[in-house]
Backbone as a ProteinNet text record, in pm:
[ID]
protein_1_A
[PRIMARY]
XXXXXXXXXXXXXXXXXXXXXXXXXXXXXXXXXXXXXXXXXXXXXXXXXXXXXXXXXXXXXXXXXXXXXXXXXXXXXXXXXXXXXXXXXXXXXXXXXXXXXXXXXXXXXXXXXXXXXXXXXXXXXXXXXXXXXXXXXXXXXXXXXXXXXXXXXXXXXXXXXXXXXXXXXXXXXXXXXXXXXXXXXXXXXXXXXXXXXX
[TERTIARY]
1559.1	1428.1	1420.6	1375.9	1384.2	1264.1	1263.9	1180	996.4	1044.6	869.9	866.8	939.3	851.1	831.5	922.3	837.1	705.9	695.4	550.4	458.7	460.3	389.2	360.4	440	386.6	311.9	380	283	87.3	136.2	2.6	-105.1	-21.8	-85.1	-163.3	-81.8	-66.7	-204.7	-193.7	-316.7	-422.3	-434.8	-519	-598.5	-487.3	-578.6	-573.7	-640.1	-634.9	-553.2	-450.3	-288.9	-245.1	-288.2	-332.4	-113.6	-88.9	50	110.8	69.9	146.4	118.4	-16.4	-92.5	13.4	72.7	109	302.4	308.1	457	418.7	334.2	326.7	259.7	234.4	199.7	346.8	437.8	570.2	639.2	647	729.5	664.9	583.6	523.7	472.5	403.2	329.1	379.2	518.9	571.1	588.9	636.9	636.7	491.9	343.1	242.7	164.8	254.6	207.3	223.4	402.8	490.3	331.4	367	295.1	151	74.2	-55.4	-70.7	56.3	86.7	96.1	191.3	184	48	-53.5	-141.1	-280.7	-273.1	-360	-327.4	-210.3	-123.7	-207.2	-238.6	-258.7	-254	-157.2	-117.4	-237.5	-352.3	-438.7	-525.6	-583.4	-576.5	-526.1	-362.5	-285.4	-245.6	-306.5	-303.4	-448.2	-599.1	-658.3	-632.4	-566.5	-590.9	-515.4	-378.9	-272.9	-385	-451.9	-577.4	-651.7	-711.8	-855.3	-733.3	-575.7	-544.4	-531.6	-478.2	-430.6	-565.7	-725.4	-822.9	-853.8	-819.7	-828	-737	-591.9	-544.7	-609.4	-648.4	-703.9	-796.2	-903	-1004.5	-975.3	-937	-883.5	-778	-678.5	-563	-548.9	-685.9	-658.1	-685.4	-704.7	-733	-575.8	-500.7	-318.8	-286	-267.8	-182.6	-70.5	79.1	163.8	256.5	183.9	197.7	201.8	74.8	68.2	135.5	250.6	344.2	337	452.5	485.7	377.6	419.3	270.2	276.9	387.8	419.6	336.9	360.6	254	71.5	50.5	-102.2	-112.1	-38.4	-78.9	-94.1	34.6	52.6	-83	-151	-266.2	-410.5	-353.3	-525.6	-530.2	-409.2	-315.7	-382.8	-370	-419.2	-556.7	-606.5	-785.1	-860.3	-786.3	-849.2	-820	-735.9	-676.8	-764.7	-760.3	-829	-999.4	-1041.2	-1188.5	-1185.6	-1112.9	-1099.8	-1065.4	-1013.4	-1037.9	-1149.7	-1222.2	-1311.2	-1453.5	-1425.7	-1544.1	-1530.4	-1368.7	-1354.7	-1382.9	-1411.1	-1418.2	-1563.7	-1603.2	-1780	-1851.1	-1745.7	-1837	-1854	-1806.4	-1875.9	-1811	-1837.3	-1807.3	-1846	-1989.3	-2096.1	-2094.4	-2040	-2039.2	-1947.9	-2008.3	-1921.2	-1805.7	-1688.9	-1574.7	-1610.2	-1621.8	-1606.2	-1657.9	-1757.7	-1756.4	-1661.1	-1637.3	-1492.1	-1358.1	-1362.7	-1217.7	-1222.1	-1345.2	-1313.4	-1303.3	-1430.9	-1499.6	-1552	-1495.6	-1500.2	-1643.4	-1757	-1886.8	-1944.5	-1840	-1917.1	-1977.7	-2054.1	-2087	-2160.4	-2204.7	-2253.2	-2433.9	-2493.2	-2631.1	-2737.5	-2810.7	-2899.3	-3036.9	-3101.6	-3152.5	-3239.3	-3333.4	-3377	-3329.5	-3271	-3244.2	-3111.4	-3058.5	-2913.8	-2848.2	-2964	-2949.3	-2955.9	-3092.7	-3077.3	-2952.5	-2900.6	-2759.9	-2634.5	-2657.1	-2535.1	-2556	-2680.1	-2710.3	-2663.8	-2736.2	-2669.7	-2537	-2435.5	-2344.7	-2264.4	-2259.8	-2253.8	-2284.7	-2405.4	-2398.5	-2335.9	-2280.9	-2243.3	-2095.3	-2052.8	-1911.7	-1874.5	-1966.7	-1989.6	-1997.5	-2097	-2092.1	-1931.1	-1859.6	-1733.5	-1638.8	-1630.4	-1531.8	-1561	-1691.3	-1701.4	-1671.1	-1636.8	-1577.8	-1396.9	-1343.5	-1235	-1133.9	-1062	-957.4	-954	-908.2	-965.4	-811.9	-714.4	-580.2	-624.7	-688.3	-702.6	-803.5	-942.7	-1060.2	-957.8	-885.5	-875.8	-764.4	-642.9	-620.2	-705.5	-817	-877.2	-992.3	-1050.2	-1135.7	-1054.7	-907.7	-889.3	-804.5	-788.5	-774.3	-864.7	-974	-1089.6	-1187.8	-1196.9	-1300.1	-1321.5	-1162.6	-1138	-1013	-944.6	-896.3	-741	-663.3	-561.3	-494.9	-373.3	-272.9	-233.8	-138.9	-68.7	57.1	102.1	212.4	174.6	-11.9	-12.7	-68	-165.2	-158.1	-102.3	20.8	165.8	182.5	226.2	229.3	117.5	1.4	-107.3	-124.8	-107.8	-89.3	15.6	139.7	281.7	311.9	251.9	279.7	387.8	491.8	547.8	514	560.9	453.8	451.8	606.5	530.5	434.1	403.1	305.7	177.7	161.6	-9.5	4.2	99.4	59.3	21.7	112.8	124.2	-77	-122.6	-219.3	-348.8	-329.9	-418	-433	-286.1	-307.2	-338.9	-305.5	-438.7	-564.5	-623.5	-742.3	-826.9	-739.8	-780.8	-835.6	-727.3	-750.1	-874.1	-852.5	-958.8	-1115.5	-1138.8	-1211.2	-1352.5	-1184.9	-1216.6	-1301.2	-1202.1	-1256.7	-1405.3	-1477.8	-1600.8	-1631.4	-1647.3	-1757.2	-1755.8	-1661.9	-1690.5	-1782.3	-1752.8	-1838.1	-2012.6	-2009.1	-2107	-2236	-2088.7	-2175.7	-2234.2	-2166.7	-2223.5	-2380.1	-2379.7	-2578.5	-2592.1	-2635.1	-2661.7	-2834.2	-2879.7	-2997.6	-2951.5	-2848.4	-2800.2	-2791.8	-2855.4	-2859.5	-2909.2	-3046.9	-3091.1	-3222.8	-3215.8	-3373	-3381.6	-3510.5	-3527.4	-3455.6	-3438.7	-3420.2	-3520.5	-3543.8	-3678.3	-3706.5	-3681.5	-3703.6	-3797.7
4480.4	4458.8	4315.3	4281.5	4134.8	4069.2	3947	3858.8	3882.7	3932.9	3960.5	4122.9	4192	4357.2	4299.2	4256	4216.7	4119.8	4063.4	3975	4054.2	4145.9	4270.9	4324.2	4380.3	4462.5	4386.8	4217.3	4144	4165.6	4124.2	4158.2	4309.5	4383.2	4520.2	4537.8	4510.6	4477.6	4413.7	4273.3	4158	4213.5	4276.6	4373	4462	4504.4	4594.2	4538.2	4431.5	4358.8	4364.2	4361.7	4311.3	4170.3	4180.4	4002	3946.6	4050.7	4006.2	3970.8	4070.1	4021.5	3930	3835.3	3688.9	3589.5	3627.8	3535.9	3515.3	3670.3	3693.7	3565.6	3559.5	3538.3	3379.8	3287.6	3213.7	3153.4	3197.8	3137.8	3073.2	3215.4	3200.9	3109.1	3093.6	2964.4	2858.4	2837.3	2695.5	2588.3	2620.7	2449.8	2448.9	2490.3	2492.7	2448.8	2536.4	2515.5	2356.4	2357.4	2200.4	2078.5	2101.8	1990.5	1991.7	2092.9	2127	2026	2101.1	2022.4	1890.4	1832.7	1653.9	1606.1	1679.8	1601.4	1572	1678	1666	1543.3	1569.1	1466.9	1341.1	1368.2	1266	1182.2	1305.5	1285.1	1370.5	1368.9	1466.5	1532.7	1504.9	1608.4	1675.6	1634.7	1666.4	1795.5	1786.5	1854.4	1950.5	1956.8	2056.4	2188	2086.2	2119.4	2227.3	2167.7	2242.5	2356.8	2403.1	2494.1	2594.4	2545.5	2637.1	2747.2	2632.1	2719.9	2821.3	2765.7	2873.7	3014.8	2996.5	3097.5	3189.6	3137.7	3182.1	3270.8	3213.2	3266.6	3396.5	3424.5	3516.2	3587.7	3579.7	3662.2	3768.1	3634.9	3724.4	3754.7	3781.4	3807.5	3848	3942.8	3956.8	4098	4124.9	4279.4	4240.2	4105.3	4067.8	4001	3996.1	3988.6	4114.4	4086.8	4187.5	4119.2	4199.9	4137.8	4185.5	4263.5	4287.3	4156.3	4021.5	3977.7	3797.1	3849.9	3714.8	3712	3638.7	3584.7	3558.7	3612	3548.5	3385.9	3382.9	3184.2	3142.2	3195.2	3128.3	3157.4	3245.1	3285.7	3210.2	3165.6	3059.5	2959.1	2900.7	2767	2739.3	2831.8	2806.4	2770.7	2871.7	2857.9	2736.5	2709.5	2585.7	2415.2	2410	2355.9	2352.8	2438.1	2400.7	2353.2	2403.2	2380.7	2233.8	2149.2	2057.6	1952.7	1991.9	1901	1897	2015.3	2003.9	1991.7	1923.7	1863	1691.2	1689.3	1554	1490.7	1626.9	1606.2	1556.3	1634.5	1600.8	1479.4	1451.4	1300.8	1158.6	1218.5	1086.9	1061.1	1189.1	1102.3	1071.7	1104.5	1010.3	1085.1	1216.2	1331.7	1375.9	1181.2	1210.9	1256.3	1273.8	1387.8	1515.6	1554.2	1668.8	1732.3	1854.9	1933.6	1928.3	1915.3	1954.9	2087.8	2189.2	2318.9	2373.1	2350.4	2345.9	2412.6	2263.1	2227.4	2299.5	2316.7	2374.4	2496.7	2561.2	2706.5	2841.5	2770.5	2890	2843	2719.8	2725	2770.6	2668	2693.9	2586	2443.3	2371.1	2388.8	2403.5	2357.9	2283.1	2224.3	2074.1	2127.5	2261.6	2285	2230.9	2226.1	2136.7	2202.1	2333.5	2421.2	2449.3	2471.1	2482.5	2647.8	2724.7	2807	2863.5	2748.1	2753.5	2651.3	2558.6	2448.2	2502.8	2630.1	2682.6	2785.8	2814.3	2924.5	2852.6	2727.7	2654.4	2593.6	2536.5	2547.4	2633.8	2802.9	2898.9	2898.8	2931.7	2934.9	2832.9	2712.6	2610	2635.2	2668.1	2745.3	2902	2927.9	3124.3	3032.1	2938.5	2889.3	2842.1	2748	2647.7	2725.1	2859.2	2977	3050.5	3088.7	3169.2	3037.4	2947.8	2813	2853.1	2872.1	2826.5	2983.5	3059.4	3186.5	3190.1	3110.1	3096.4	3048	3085.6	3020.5	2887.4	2810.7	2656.4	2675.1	2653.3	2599.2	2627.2	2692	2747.4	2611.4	2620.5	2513.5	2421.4	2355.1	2222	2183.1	2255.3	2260.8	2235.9	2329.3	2345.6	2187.1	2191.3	2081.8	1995.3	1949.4	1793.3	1819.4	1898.9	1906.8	1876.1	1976.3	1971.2	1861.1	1875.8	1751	1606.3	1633.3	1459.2	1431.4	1509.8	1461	1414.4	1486.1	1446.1	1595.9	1512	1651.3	1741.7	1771.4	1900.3	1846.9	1758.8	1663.8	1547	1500.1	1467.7	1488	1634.4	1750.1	1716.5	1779.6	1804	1691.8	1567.9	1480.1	1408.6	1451.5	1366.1	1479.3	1570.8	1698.9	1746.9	1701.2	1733.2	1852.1	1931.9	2049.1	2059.6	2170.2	2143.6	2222.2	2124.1	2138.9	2300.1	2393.8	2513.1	2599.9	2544.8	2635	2541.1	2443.9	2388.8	2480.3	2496.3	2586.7	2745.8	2790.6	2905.2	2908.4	2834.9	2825.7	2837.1	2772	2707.5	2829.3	2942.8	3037.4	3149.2	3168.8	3263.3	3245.6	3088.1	3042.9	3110.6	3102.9	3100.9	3279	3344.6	3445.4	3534.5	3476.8	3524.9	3474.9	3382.2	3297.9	3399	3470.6	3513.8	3680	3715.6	3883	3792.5	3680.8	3624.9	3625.2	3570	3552.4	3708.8	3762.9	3915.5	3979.4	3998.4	4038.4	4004.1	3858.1	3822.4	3862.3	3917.3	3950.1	4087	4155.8	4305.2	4319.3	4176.4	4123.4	4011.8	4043.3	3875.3	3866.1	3844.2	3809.4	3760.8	3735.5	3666.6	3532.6	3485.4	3322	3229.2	3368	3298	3271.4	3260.3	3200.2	3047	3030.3	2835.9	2765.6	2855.5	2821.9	2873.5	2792.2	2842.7	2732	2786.6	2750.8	2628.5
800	863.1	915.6	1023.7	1089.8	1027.3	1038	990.8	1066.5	1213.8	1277.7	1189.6	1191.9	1129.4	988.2	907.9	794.1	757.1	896.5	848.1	917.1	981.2	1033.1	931.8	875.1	737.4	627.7	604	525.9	563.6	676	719.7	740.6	736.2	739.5	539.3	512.1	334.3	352.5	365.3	331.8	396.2	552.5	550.7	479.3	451.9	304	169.4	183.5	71.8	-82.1	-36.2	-103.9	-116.4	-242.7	-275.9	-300.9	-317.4	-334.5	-206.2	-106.5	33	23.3	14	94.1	-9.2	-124.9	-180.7	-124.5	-92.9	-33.3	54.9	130.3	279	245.6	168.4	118.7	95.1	-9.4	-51	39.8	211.6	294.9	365.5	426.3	491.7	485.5	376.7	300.5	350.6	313.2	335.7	477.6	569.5	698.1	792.5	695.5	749.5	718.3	609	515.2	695.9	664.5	752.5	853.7	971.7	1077.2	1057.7	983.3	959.6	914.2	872.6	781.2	950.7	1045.8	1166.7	1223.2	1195.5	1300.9	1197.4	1099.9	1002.8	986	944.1	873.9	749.3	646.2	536.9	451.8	314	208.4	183.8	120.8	108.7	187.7	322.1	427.2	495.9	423.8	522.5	379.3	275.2	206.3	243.9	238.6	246.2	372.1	483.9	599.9	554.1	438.1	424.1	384.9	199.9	235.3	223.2	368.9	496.2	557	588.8	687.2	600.1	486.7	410	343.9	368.6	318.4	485.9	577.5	699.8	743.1	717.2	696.9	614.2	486.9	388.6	427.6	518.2	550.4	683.6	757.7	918.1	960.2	834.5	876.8	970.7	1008.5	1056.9	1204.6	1248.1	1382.2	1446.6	1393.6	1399.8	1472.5	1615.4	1678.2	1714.6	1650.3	1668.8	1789	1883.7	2051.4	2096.5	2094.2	2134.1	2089	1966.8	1986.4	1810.7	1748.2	1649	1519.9	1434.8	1320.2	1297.9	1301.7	1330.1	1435.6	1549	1651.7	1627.6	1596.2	1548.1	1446.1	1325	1227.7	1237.2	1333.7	1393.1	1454.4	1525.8	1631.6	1576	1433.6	1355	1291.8	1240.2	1156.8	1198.4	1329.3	1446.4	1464.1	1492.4	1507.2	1386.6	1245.9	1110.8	1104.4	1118.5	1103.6	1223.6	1342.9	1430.3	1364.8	1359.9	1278.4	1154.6	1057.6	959.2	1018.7	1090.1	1132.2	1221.1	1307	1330.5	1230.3	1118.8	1036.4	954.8	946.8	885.7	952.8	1056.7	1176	1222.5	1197.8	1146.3	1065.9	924.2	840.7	730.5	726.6	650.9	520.2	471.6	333.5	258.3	255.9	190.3	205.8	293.9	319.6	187.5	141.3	14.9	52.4	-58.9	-47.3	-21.5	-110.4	-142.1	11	53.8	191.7	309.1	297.5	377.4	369.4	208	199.3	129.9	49.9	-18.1	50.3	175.8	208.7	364.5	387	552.5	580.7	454.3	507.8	590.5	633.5	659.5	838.1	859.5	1023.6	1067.8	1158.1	1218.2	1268.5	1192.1	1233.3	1093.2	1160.5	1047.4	1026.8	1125.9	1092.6	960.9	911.8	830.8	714.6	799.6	761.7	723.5	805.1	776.1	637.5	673.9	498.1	407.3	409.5	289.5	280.9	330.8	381.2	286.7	322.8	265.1	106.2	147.1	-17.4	-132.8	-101.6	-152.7	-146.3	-46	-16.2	-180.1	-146.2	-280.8	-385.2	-430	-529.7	-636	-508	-567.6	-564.8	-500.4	-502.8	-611.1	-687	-790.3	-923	-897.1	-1014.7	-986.5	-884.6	-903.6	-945.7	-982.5	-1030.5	-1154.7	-1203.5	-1328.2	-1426.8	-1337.2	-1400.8	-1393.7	-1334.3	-1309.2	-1470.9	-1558.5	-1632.8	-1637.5	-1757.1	-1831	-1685.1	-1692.5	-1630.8	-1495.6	-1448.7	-1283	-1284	-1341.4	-1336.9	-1265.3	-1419.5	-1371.8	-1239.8	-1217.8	-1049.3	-952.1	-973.9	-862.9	-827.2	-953	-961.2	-934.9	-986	-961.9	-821.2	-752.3	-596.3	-535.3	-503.9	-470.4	-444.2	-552.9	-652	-684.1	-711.6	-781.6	-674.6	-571	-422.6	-448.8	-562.4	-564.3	-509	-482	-442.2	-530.2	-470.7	-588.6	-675.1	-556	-678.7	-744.1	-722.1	-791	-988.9	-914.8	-1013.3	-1143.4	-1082.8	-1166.3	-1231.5	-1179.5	-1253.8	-1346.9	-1317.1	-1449.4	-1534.5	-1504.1	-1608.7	-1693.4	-1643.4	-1698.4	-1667.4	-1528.1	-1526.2	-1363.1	-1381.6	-1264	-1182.3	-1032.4	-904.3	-860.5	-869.2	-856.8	-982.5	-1068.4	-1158.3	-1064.5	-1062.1	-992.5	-851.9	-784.1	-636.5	-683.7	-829.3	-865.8	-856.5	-938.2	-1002.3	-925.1	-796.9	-683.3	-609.7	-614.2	-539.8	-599.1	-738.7	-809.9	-803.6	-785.8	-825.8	-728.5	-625.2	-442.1	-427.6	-502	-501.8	-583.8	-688.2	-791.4	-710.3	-672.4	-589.2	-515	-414.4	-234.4	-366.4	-456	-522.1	-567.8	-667.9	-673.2	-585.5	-508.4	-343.7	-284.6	-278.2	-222	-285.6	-438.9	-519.8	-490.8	-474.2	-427.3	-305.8	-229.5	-77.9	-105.3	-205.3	-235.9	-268.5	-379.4	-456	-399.7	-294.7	-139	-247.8	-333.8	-365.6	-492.9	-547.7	-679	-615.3	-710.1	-704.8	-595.7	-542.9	-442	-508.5	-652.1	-710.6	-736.8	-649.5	-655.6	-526.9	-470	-294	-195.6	-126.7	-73.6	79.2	187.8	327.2	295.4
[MASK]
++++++++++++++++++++++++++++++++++++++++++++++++++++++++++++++++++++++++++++++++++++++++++++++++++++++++++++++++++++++++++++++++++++++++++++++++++++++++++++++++++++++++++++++++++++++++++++++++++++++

């Protein structure tokens, strides 16, 4: 089987939500998507963060991959690319306040200020902040001291003593367990919308 029919089928898989393909398909590209996105940031966490939004973006969008129309390398490369320029876009004005989790769980951040959309994100932060805190003590702390406290993955590994593929192992269960919380979520869209209020 050539390397394009098998990432065809990865993707038909992650489509139907086949959390193993995304991780097949995670192994095989990461580091490739890492390099790619370190060029366009040119910063280690940065250019993790951007690996990701892309890989939360396949997750949720893998059924919009027609591979009629060219390479899953080039469709990643492309998304790879816009996540990365609007991650530098939002670093270049300032938007240090702006949530991590935001930015990087759930690709809630956007530049409207709306009254209705604040409260959107508010929530949003919150059902994110409740699916972390359901997550495994070893997943937590990956995620939090990525996230959170803004270190990498090697540097992870090293203040933890854990090696660097168990923290990616970890980051990409977390990721996963994560996307099944927030889905769950969208099923009871009125959980945890008490004490928010336009």
């Amino acid at each position: 089987m050539t390397e394009s029919m098998e990432d065809s089928r990865l993707m038909r898989q992650i489509a139907e939500r086949d959390a193993s393909a995304l991780e097949l398909l995670y192994d095989r590209y990461e580091r490739a998507v890492y390099s790619f996105a370190y060029r366009i940031v040119g910063d280690p966490m940065t250019a993790e963060e951007t690996v990701q939004e892309l890989f939360m973006r396949v997750w949720n969008n893998a059924e919009r991959y027609d591979a009629s129309q060219g390479k899953l390398t080039t469709w990643m490369f492309a998304i790879t690319r816009n996540i990365a320029v609007d991650m530098l876009r939002r670093k270049s004005k300032g938007a240090a306040s702006t949530s991590v989790e935001h930015e990087t769980l759930a690709a809630y951040a956007d530049e409207h200020t709306n009254t209705e959309e604040e409260v959107q994100r508010k929530w949003e932060g919150s059902r994110i902040k409740e699916a972390l805190s359901q997550l495994n003590g070893d997943q937590q702390q990956v995620i939090e001291s990525i996230y959170y406290a803004g270190l990498t993955q090697q540097e992870v590994s090293s203040r933890f003593g854990i090696p660097l593929g168990t923290v990616k192992s970890r980051v990409r269960l977390a990721m996963r367990q994560l996307q099944k919380l927030l889905a769950d979520a969208e099923l009871h869209p009125d959980a945890g919308r008490e004490g928010i209020h336009p």
